[in-house]
C-alpha positions as protocol buffer text, in pm:
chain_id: "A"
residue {
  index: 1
  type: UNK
  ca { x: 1398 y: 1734 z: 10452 }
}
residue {
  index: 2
  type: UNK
  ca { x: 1735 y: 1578 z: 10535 }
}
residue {
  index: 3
  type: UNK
  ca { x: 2047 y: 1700 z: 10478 }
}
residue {
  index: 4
  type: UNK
  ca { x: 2095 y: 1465 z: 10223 }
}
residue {
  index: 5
  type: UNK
  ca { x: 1839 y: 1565 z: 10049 }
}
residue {
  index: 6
  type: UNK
  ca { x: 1754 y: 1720 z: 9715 }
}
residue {
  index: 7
  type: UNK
  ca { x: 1831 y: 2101 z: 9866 }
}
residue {
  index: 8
  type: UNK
  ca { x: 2068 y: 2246 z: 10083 }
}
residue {
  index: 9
  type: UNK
  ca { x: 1868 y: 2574 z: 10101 }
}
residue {
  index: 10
  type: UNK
  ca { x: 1821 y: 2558 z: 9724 }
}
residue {
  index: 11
  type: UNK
  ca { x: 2232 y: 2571 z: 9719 }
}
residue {
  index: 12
  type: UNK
  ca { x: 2464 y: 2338 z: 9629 }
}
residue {
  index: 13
  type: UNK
  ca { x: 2684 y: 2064 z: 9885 }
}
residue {
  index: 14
  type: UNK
  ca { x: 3102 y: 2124 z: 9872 }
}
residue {
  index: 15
  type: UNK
  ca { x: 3272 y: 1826 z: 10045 }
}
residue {
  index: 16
  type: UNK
  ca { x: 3644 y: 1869 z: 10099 }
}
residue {
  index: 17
  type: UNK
  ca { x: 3746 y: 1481 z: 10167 }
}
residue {
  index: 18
  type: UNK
  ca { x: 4106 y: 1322 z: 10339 }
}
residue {
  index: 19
  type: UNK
  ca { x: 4308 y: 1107 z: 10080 }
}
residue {
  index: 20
  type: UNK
  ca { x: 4204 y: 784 z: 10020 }
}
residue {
  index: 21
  type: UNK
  ca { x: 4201 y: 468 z: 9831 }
}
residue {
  index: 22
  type: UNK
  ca { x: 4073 y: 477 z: 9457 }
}
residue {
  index: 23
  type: UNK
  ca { x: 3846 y: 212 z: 9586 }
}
residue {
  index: 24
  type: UNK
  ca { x: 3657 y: 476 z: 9818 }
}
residue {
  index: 25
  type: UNK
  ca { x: 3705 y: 767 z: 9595 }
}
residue {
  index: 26
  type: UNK
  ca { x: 3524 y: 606 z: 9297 }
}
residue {
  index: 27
  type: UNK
  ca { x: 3240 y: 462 z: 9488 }
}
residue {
  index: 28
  type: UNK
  ca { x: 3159 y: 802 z: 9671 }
}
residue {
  index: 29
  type: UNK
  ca { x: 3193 y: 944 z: 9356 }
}
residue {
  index: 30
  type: UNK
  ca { x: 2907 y: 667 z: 9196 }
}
residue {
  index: 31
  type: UNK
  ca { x: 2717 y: 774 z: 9540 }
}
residue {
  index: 32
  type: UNK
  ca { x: 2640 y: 1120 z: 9433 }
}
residue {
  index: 33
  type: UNK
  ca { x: 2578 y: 1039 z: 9108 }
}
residue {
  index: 34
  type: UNK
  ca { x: 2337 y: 808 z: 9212 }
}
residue {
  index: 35
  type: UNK
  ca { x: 2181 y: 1099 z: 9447 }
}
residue {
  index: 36
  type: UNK
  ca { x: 2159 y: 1397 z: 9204 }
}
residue {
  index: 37
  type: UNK
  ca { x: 1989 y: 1098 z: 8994 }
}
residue {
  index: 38
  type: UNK
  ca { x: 1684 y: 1029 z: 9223 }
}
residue {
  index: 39
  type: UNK
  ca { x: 1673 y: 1350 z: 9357 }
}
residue {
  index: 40
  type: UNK
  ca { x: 1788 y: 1252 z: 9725 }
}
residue {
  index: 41
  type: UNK
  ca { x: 2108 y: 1468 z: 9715 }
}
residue {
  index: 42
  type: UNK
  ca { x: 2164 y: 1824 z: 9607 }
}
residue {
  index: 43
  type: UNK
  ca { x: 2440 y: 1890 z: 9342 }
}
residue {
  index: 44
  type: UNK
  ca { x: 2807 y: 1814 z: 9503 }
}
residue {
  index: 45
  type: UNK
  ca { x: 3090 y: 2029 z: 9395 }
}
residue {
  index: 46
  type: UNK
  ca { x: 3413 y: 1733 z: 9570 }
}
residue {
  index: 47
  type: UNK
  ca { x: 3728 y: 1771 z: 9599 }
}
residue {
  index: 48
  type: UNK
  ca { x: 3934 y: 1461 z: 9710 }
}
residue {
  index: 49
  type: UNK
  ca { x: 4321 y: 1306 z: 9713 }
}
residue {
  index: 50
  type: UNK
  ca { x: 4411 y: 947 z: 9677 }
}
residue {
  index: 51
  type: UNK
  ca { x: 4630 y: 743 z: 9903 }
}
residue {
  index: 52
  type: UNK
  ca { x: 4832 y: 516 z: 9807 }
}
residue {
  index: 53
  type: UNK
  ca { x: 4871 y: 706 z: 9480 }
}
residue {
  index: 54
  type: UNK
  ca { x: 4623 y: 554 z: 9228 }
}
residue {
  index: 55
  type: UNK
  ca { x: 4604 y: 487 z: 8867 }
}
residue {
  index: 56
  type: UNK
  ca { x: 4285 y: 492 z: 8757 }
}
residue {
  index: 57
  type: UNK
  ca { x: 4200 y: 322 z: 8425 }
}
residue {
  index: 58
  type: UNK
  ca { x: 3897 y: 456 z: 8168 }
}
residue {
  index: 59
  type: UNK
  ca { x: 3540 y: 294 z: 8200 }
}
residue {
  index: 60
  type: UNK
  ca { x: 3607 y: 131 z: 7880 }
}
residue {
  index: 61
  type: UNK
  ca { x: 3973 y: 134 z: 7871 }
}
residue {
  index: 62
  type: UNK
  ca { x: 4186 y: -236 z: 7830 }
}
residue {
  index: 63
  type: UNK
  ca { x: 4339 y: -364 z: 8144 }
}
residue {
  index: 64
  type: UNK
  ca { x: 4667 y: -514 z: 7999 }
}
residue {
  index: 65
  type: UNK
  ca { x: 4795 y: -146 z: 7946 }
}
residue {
  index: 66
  type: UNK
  ca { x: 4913 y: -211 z: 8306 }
}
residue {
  index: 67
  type: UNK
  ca { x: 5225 y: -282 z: 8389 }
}
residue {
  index: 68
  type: UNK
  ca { x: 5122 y: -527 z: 8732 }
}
residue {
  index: 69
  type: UNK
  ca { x: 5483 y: -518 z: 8824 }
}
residue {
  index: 70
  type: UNK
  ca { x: 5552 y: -185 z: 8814 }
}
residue {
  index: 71
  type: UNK
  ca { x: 5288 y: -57 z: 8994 }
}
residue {
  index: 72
  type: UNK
  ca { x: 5383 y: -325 z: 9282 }
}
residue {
  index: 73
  type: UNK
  ca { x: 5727 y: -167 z: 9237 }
}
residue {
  index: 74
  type: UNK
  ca { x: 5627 y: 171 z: 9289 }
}
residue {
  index: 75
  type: UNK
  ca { x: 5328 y: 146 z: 9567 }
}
residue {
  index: 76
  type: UNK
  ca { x: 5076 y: 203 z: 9314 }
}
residue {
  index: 77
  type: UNK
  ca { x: 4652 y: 99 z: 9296 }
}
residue {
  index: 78
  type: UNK
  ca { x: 4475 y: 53 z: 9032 }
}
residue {
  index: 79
  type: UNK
  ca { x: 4101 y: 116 z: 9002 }
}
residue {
  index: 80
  type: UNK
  ca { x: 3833 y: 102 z: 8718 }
}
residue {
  index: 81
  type: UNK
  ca { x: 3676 y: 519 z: 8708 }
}
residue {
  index: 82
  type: UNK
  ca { x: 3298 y: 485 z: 8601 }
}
residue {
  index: 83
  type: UNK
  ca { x: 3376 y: 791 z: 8370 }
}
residue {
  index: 84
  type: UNK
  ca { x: 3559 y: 712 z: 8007 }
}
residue {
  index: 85
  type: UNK
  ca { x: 3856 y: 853 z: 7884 }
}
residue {
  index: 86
  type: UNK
  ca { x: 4222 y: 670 z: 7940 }
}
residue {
  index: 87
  type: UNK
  ca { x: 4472 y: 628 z: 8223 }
}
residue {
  index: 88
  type: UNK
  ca { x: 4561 y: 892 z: 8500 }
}
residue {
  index: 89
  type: UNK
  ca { x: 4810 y: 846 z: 8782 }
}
residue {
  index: 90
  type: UNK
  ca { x: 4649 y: 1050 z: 9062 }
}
residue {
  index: 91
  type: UNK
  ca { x: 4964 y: 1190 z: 9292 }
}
residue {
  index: 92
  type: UNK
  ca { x: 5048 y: 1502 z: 9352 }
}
residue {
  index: 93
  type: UNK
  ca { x: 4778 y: 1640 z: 9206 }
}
residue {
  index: 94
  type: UNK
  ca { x: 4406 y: 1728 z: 9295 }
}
residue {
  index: 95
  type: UNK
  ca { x: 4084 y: 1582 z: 9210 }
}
residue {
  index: 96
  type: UNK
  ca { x: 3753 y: 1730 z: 9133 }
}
residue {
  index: 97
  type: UNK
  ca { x: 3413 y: 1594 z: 9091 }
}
residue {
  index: 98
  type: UNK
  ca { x: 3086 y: 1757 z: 9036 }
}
residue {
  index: 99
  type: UNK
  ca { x: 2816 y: 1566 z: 9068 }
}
residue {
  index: 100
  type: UNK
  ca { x: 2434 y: 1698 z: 8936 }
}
residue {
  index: 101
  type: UNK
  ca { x: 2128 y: 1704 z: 8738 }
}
residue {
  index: 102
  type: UNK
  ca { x: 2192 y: 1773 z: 8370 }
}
residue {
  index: 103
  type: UNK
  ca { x: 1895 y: 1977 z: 8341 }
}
residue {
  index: 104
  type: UNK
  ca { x: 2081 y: 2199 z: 8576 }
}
residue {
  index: 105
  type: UNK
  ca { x: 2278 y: 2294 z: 8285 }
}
residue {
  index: 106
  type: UNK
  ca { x: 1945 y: 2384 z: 8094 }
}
residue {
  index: 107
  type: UNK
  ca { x: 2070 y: 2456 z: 7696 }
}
residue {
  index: 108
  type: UNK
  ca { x: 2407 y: 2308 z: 7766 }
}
residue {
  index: 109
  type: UNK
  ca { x: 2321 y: 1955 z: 7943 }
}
residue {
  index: 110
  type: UNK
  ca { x: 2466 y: 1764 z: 7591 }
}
residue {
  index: 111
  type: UNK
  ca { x: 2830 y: 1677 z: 7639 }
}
residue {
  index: 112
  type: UNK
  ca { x: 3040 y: 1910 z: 7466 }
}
residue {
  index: 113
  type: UNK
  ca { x: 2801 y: 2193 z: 7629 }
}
residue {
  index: 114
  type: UNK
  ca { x: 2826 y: 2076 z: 7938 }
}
residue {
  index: 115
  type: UNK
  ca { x: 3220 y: 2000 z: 7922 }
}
residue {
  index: 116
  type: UNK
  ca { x: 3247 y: 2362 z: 7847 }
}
residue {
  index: 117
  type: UNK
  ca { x: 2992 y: 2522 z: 8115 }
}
residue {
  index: 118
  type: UNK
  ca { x: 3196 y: 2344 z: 8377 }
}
residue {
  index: 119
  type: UNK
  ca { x: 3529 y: 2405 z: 8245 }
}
residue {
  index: 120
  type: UNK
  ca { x: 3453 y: 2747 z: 8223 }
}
residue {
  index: 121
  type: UNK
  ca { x: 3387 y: 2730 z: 8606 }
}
residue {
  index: 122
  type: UNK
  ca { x: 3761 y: 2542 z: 8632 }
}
residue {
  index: 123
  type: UNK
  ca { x: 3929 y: 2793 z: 8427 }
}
residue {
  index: 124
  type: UNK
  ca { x: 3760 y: 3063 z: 8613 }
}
residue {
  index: 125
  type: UNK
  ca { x: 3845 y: 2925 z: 8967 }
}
residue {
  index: 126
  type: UNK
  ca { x: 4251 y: 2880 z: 8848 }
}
residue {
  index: 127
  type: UNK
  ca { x: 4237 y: 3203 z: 8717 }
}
residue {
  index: 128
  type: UNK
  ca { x: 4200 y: 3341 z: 9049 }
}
residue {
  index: 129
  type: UNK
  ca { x: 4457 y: 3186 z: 9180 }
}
residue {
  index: 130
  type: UNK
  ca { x: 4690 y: 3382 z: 8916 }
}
residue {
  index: 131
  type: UNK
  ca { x: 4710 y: 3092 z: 8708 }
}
residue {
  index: 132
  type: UNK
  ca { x: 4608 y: 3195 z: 8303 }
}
residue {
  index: 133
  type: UNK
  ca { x: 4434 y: 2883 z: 8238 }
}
residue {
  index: 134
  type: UNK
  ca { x: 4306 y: 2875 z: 7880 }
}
residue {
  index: 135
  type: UNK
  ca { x: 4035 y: 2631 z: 7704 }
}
residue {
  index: 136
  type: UNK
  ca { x: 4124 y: 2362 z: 7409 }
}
residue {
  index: 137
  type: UNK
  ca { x: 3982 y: 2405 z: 7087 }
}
residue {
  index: 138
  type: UNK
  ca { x: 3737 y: 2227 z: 6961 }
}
residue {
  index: 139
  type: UNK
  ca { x: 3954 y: 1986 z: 6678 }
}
residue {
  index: 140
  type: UNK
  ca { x: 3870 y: 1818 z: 6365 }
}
residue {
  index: 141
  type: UNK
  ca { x: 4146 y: 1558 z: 6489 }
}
residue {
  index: 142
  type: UNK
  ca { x: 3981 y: 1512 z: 6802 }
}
residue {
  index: 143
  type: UNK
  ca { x: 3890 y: 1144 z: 6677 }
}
residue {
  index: 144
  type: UNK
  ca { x: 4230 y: 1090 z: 6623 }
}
residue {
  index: 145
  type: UNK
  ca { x: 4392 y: 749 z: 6822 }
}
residue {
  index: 146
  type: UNK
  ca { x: 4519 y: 821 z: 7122 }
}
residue {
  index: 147
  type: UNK
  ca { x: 4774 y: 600 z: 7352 }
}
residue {
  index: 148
  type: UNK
  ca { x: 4664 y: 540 z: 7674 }
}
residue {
  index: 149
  type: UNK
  ca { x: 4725 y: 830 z: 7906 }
}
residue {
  index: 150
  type: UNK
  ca { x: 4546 y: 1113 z: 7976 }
}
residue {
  index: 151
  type: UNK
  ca { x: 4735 y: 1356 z: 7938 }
}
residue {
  index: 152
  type: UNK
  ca { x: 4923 y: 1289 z: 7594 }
}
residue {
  index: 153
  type: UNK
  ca { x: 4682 y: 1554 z: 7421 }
}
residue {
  index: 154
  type: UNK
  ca { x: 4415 y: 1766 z: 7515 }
}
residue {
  index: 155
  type: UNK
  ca { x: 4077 y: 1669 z: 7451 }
}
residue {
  index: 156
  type: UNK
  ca { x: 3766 y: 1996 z: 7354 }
}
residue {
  index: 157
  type: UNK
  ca { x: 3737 y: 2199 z: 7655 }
}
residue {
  index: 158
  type: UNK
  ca { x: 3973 y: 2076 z: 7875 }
}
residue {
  index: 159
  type: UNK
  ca { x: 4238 y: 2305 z: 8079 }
}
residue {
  index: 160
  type: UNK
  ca { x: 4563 y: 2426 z: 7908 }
}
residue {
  index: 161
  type: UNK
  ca { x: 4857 y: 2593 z: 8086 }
}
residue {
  index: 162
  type: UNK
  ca { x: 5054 y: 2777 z: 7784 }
}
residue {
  index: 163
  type: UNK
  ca { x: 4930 y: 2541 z: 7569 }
}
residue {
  index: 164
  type: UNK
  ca { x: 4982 y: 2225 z: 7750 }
}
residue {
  index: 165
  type: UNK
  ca { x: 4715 y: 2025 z: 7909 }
}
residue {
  index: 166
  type: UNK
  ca { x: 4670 y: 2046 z: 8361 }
}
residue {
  index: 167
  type: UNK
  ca { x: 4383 y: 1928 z: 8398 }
}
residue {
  index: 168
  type: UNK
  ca { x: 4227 y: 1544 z: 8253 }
}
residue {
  index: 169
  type: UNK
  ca { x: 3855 y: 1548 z: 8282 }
}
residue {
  index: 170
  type: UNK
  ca { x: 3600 y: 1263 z: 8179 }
}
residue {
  index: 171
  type: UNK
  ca { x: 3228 y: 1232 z: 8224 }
}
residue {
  index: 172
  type: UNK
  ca { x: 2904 y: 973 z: 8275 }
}
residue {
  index: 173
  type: UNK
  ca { x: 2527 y: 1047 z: 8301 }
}
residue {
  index: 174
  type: UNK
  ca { x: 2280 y: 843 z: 8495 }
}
residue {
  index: 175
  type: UNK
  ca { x: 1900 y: 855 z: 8470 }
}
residue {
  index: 176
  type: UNK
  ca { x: 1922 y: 1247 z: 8409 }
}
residue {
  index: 177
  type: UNK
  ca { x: 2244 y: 1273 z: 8668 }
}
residue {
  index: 178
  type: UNK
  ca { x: 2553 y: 1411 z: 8556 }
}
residue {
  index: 179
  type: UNK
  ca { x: 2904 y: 1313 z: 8728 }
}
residue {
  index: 180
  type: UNK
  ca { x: 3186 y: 1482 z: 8573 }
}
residue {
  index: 181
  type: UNK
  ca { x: 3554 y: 1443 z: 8763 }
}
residue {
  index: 182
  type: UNK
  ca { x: 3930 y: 1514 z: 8664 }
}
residue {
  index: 183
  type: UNK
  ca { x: 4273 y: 1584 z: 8796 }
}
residue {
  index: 184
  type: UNK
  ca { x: 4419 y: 1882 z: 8866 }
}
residue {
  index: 185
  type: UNK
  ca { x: 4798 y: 1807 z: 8810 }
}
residue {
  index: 186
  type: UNK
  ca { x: 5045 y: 1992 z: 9042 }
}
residue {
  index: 187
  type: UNK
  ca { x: 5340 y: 1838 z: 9024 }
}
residue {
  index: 188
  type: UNK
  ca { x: 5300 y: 1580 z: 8735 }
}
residue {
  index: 189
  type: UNK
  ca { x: 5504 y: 1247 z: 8786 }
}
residue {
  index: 190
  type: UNK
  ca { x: 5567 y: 1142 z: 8410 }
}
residue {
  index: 191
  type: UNK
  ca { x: 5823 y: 871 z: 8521 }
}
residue {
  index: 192
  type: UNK
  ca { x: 5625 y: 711 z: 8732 }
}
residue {
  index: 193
  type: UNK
  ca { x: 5292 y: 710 z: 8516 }
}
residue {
  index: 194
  type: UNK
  ca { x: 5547 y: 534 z: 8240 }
}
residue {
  index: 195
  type: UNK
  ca { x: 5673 y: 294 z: 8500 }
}
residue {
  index: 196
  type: UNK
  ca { x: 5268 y: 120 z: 8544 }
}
residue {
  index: 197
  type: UNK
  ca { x: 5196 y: 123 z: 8171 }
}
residue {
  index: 198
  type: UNK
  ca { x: 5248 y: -70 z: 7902 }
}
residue {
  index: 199
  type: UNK
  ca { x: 5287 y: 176 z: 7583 }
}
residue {
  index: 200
  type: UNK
  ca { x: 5315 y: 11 z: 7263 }
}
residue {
  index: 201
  type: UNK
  ca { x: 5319 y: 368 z: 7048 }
}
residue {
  index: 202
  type: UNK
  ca { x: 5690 y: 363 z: 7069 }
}
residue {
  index: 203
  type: UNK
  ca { x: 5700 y: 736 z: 7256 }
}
residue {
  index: 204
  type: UNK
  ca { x: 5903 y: 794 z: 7548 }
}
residue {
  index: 205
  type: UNK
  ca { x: 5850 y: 1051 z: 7876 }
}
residue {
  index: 206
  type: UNK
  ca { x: 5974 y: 1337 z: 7660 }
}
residue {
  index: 207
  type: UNK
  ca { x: 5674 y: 1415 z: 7440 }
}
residue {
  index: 208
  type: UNK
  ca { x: 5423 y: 1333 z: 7738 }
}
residue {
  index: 209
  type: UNK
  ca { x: 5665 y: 1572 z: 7955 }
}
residue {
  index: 210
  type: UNK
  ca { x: 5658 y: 1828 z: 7660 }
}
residue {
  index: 211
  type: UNK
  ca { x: 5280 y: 1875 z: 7638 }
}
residue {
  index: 212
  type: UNK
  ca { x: 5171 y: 1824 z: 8071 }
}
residue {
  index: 213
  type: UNK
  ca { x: 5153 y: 2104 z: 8313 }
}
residue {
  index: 214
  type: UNK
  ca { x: 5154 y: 2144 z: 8639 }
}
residue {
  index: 215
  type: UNK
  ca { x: 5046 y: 2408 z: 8916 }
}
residue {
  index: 216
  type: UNK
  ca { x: 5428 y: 2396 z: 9068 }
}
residue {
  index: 217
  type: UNK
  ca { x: 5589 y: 2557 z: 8826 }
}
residue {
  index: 218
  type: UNK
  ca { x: 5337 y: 2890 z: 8876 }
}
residue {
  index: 219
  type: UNK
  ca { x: 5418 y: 2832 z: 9284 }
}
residue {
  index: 220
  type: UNK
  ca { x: 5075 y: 2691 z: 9310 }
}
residue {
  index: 221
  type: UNK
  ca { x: 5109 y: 2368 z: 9554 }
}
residue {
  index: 222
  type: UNK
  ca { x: 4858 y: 2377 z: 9812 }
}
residue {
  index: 223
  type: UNK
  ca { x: 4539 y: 2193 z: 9774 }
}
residue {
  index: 224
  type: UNK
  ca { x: 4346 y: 2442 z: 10031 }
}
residue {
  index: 225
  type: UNK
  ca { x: 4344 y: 2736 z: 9815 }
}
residue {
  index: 226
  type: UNK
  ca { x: 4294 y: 2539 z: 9493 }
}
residue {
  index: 227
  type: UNK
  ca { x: 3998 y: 2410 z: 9619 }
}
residue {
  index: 228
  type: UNK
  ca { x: 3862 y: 2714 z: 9764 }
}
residue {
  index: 229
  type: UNK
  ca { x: 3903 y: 2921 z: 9482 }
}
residue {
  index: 230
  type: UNK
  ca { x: 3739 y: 2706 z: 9192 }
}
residue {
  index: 231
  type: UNK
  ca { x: 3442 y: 2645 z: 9494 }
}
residue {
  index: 232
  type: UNK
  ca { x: 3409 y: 2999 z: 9443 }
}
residue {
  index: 233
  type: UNK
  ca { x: 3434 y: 2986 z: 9092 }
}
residue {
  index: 234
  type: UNK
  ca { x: 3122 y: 2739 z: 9086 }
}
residue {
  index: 235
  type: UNK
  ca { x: 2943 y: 2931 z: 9313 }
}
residue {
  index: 236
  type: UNK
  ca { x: 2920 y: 3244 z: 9082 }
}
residue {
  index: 237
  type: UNK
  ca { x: 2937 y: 3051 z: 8783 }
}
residue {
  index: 238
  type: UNK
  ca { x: 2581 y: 2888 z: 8850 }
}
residue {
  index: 239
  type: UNK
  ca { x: 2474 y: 3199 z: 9086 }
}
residue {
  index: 240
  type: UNK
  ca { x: 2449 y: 2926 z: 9390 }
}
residue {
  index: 241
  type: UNK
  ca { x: 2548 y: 2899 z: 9731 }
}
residue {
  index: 242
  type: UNK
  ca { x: 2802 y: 2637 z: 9836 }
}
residue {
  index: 243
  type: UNK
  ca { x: 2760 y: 2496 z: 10179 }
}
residue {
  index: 244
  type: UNK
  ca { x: 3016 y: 2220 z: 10319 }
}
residue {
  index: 245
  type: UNK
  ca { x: 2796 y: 1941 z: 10425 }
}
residue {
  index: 246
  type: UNK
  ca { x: 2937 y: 1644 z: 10492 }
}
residue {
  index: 247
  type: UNK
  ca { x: 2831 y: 1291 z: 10370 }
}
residue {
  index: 248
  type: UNK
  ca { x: 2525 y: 1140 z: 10533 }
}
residue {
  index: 249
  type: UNK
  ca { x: 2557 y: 823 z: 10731 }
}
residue {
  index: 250
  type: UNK
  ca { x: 2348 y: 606 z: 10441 }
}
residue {
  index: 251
  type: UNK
  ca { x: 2572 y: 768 z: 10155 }
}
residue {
  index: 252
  type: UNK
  ca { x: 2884 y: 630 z: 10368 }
}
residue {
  index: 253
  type: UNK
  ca { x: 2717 y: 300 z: 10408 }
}
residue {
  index: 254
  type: UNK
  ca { x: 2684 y: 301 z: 10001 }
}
residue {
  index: 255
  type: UNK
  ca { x: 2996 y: 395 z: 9918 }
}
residue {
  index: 256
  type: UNK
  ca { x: 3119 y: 118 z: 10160 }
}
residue {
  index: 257
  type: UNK
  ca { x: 2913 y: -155 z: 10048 }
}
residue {
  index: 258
  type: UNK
  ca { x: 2994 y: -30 z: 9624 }
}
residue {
  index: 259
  type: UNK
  ca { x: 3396 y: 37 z: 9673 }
}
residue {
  index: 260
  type: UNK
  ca { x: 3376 y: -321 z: 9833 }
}
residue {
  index: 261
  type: UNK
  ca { x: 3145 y: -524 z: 9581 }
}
residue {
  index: 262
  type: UNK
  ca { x: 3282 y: -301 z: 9280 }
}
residue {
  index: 263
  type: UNK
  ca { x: 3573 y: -101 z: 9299 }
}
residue {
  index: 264
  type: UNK
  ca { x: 3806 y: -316 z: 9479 }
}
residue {
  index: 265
  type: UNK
  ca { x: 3656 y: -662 z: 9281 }
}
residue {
  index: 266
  type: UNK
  ca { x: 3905 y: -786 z: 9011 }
}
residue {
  index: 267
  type: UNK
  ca { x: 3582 y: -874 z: 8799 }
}
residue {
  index: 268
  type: UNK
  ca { x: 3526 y: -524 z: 8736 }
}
residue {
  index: 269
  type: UNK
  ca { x: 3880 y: -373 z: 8766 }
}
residue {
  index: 270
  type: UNK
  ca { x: 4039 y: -621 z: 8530 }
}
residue {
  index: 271
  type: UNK
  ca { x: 3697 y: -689 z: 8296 }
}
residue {
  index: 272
  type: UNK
  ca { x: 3862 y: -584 z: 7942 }
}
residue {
  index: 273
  type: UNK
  ca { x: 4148 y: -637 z: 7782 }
}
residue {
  index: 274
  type: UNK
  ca { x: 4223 y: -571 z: 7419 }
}
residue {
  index: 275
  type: UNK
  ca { x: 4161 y: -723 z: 7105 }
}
residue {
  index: 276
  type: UNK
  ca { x: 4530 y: -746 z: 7069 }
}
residue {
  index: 277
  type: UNK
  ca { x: 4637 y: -936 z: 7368 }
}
């Protein structure tokens, strides 16, 4: 059995990957979802940066919220996420993605379940790091319309910092595979999100700025530890070990051929735009 294969020893993979382009991050991503799918990978706890910074847009999320120009201005991508939810600007901050089979999760595989079995292992993980991370409610006015960022409100389940919202997570299943990803904020960049958006709701930085968290202001800044401790987190969480494996030659070859044909293609980046424009 390889090393790619559906066991590491009956524990799960942790890959700590070097910044880089959304491109590459959200085909390696599609990878291991693809992997846990068939069975040829084992589950994949990830934990990756982007470079240049990145804002990624929602699976189903309209492309003329970007502002072109002002991510040109500001040295900013933009890729499509296979995962829903609405616009993230991924700097200075860390992202996770766990990648397995939702029958892992046994009673909890539906989404809400599942959102909550792995944020627990999230809140967990920050909690050792000193950092009293709490859940969001559950909301009758979760259907309520949202702009589109992120991190204007907190969705069920997601990661609060004295009330406001650190970490963005969004999910997508696959032929019984789970992939579930989101960003850790450190130091959020509010401005700069603003700056490659279009908003049309009228609000300005102050709310957004009023109701975002980051890991900074608790001293928090270094990835390493981060990392390490929610690893740890997800390792007693699901009673598993966590071995770091690296990506196998024919899951690089993959993602190559999927952040070229996909992730970097206008056709998919730019596929939807609203009913407005």
């Amino acid at each position: 059995m390889s090393r790619s294969s559906a066991s590491t020893s009956d524990g799960w993979r942790l890959l700590l990957d070097k910044p880089a382009s959304g491109a590459w991050n959200m085909a390696v991503d599609e990878v291991l979802l693809d992997g846990v799918a068939a069975g040829t990978a084992p589950p994949t706890l990830r934990f990756y940066a982007w470079t240049p910074p990145c804002l990624s847009l929602g699976y189903f999320q309209p492309f003329d919220v970007v502002d072109i120009d002002g991510c040109r201005a500001l040295g900013v991508e933009v890729v499509r996420r296979p995962t829903g939810g609405r616009a993230i600007l991924h700097d200075r901050e860390l992202t996770y993605s766990i990648a397995l089979p939702a029958s892992v999760l046994g009673q909890d595989g539906g989404v809400l379940p599942s959102y909550y079995r792995l944020s627990l292992a999230l809140q967990d993980g920050l909690r050792r790091l000193g950092v009293p991370a709490t859940l969001a409610p559950e909301s009758p006015g979760s259907s309520a319309a949202h702009g589109p960022v992120c991190f204007d409100r907190p969705s069920a389940h997601e990661i609060l910092l004295h009330g406001r919202k650190l970490v963005g997570s969004a999910q997508t299943r696959r032929g019984g595979g789970l992939l579930q990803h989101g960003s850790i904020l450190i130091e959020p960049r509010i401005d700069k999100l603003l700056a490659c958006l279009h908003r049309t709701d009228g609000s300005g930085s102050r709310g957004l700025e009023e109701g975002v968290a980051g890991l900074a202001e608790l001293g928090v800044t270094d990835p390493g530890p981060i990392s390490s401790a929610i690893g740890a987190a997800f390792a007693a969480g699901f009673g598993v070990g966590l071995a770091q494996v690296p990506l196998q030659p024919e899951e690089e070859e993959a993602a190559r051929v999927l952040a070229r044909a996909k992730y970097q293609s206008a056709r998919w980046t730019e596929r939807l735009v609203s009913a407005f424009a």
